[in-house]
N, C-alpha and C positions, 0 to 999 in steps of 0.2 A: 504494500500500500504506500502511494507515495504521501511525503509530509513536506509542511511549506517551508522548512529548515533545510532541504536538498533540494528544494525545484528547481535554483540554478542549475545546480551539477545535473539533473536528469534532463532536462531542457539543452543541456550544451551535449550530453550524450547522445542524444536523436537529433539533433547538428550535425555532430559527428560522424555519425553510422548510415544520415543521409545522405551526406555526400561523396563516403565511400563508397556508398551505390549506385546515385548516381553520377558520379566523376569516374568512378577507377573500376566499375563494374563489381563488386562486390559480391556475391552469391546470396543467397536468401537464406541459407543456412548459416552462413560464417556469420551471415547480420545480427542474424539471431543468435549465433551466440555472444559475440562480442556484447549486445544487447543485455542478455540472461548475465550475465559475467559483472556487467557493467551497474545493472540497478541494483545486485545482489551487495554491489558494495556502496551504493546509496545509499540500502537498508542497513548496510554496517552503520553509516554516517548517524541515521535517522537515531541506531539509539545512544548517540555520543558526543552528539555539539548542540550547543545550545543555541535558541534564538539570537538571532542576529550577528551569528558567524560567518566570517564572509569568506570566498571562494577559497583562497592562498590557505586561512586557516583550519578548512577543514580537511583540503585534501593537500596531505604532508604525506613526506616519507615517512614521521612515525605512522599516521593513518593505516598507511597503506601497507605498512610493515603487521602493524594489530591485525589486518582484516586476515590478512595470508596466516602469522600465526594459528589465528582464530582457528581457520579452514584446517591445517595444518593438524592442529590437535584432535578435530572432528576426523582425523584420520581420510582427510583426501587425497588422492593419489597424486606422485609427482607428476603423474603428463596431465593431470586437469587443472594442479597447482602453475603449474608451467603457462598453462594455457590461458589463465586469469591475469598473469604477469604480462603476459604480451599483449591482451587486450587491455589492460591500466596503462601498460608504457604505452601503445597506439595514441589510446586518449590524451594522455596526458602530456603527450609530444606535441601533438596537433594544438591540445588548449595554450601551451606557452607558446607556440611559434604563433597563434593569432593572438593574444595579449590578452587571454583570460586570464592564465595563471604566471606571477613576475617568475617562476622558474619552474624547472622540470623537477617535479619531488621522483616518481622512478628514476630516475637516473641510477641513484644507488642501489637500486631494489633489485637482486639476481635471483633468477629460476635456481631451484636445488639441481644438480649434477644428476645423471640417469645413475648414476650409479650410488649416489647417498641415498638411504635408505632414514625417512623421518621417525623418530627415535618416538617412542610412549610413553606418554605420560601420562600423571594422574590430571584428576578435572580439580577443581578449586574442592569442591564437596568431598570430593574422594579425599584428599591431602586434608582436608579437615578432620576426617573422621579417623585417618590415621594417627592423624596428634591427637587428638581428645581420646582413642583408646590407649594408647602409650601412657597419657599426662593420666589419667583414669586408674591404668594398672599399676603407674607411680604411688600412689597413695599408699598402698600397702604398705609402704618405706621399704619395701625388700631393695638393696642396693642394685642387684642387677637391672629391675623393674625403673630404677630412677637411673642407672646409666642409661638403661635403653632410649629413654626417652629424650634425655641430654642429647643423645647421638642424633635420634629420627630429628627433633626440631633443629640442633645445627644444620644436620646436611638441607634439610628444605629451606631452610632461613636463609643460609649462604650461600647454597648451590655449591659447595665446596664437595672436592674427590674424597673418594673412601680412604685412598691412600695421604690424602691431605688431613680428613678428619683423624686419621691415628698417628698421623705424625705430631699432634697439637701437643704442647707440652704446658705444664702450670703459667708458665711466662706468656703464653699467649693471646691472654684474654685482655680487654684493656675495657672492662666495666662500663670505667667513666665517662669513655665514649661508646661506650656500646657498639664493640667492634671486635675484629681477632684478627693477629697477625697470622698469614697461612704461608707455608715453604711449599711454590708450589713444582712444577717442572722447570727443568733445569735452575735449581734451585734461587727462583726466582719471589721474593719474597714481595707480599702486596697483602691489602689492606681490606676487609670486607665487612661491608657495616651489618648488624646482629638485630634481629626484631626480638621484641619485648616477650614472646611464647620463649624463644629460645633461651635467651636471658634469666628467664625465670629458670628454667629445667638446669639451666647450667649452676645456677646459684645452689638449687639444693643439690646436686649430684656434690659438688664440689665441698659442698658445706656437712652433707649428712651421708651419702653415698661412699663415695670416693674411699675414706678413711677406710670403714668397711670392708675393703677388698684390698686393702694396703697388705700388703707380708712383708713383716718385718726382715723378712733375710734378703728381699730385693730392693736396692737402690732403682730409682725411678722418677726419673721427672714427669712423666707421661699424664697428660690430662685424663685419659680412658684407660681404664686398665681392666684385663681379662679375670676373668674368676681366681688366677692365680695370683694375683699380682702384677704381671709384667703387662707391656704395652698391648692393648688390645692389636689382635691380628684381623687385617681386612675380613676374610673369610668367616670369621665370627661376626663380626657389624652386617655382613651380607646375610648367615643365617637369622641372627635377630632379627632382621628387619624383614626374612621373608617370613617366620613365625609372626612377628606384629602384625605383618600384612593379612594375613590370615585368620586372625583373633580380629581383625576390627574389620573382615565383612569386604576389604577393596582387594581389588584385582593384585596379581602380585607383583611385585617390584622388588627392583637390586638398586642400589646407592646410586646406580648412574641414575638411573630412571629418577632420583626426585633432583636432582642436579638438573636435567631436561626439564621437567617441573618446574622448578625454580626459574628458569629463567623463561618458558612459553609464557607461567604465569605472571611474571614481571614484563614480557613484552606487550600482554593482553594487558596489562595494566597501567601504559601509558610509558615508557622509558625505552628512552634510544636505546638501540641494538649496539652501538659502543660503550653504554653505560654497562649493559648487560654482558660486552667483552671484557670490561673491564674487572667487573663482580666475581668473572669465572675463570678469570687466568687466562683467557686465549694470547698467544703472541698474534696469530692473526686471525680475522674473520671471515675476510673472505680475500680470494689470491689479489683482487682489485681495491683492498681497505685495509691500510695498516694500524697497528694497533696505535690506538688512541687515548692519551692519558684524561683522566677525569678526578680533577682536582679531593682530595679525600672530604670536604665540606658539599659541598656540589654533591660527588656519588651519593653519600648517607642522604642528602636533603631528598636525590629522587629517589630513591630504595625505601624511603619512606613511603612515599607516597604510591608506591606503585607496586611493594610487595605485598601481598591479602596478609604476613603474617610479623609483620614489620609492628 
C-alpha cells in the first residue's frame, strides 16, 4: 500500500521504468520486476522515515544497506539479493544523473559473491529469548549457569569471536566505559562498546561466579574459566551454547552465528556497515572498502543506539 511519506520515490520509480520502456525497449517482464523490486523497498521506507523526509534523506546507502540486510536475514537467495541490487543501483543512477538525488547512495552497495554463502542468524525475538533463558537459569547462582550467560550476552553484545571471547583476560573489561578490550587476528587489539544485559551478567559472573570455579593450584588471569579452573576452551563455549540453545526453544547456533546476529541486527538497526566493521575486527569489508576507523566516542554513541541489547 502506498503512503504519502514515499510518493516521491514511487512516482520517480514509474518515471523510471517508463522510460526504460519506452526509450530503450525494456520487456514487460524485467518492468515488472525492477517494479516488484522497487516499491518492495518503498515499503521498507514506508515503515522508517518520518513525515516530511525529503528524497536524499530517505534513500541512503544506510537505507539501502537495512532493506538488503532485512531480505538477507529472511533468508533470500543470492541471485534474487543480487537482482534487487541492480535494480536500486539502475534507479538510483538514473535519479542522480537527473538531479533528484545530490548523489548516488548505491555506489557502495555490492551484490554478495556466487560463491558467499549468507550466514544464519537468529531474528531479534529469537536472541531475546536466548538471553532471558541463560539470565533465567542464572539465578540459581550455580557458577557454571552465570558463566554461561556472561558468555551468550558478551558474544551477542559485541559480536566478538569465540576464540576472542576466551582469550579475554581480568584486565579486559573497562566498566566505566562500558567496553572490552579484544586481541583480535593478527593480534590486533581494538575496542568494542558493551550493552547494559551484558554488563550486568559480566558483573555477577565476575563478582559471584568466577571465584567458584577458581583452583587454587592454577595460576590464571583468564576472565572464563572451565569447570577446572583453567581458560575456558572454545569447544566448551560452543557446546554450552548449543545446550542453551536448546533449553530456551531457538533454533540452534554456534558462537559465529550470534557474531552474524550481532551485526545483521545492528545493520537492521540503523549503523553504517563500517561502524559494524569496525565492532567486528574486519581488516577489510569489502575488496573495494578499506577498513575505516570510527572514533571510540562516535562507535559507543551508535552501538547504542542501534544494538536491541545495548
Amino acid at each position: 500500500m502506498s503512503d504519502a511519506r514515499t510518493q516521491p520515490v514511487r512516482e520517480l520509480i514509474d518515471v523510471w521504468i517508463d522510460e526504460l520502456t519506452h526509450s530503450r525497449g525494456l520487456s514487460a517482464n524485467t518492468a515488472r520486476a525492477y517494479r516488484t523490486d522497487l516499491n518492495e523497498f518503498a515499503d521498507f521506507l514506508d515503515q522508517r522515515i518520518a513525515n516530511g523526509t525529503t528524497l536524499d534523506q530517505a534513500v541512503t546507502t544506510s537505507s539501502i544497506r537495512q532493506w538488503l540486510a532485512h531480505m538477507a536475514n529472511d533468508g533470500m537467495s543470492r541471485a534474487t539479493l543480487a537482482r534487487r541490487i541492480a535494480s536500486i543501483r539502475g534507479f538510483t543512477s538514473w535519479a542522480h544523473h537527473h538531479g533528484h538525488l545530490s548523489a548516488d547512495p548505491a555506489l557502495l552497495v555490492t551484490a554478495p559473491s556466487r560463491d558467499q554463502r549468507l550466514p544464519h542468524v537468529l531474528d531479534i525475538q529469537a536472541a531475546r529469548a536466548l538471553m532471558d533463558y541463560a539470565r533465567q537459569e542464572a539465578r540459581d547462582g550455580d557458577p557454571v549457569h552465570i558463566r554461561d550467560w556472561a558468555m551468550v550476552e558478551t558474544l551477542y553484545s559485541t559480536g566478538i569471536r569465540v576464540s576472542e571471547l576466551c582469550g579475554l583476560d581480568l584486565g579486559s573489561f573497562a566498566f566505566d566505559r562500558q567496553c572490552l578490550r579484544v586481541l583480535g587476528k593478527g593480534n590486533k587489539e581494538r575496542v568494542v562498546p558493551l550493552g547494559d544485559p551484558a554488563a550486568q551478567a559480566l558483573h555477577m559472573w565476575l563478582d559471584r561466579g568466577r571465584v567458584a570455579l577458581v583452583d587454587a593450584r592454577v595460576t590464571t588471569n583468564a576472565a572464563f574459566l572451565g569447570e577446572h579452573g583453567k581458560r575456558i576452551d572454545p569447544r566448551v563455549v560452543r557446546a554450552r551454547l548449543h545446550r542453551l540453545a536448546a533449553r530456551a526453544g531457538v533454533r540452534d547456533v554456534a558462537p559465529h552465528a550470534l557474531r552474524h546476529s550481532a551485526a545483521t541486527h545492528l545493520l537492521e538497526g540503523g549503523a553504517d556497515l563500517r561502524v559494524v566493521q569496525e565492532i567486528l575486527g574486519h581488516s577489510s569489508l569489502q575488496t573495494t572498502q578499506r577498513y575505516t576507523h570510527v572514533d571510540a566516542a562516535r562507535l559507543s554513541a551508535i552501538y547504542r543506539q542501534a544494538h536491541p541489547r545495548a
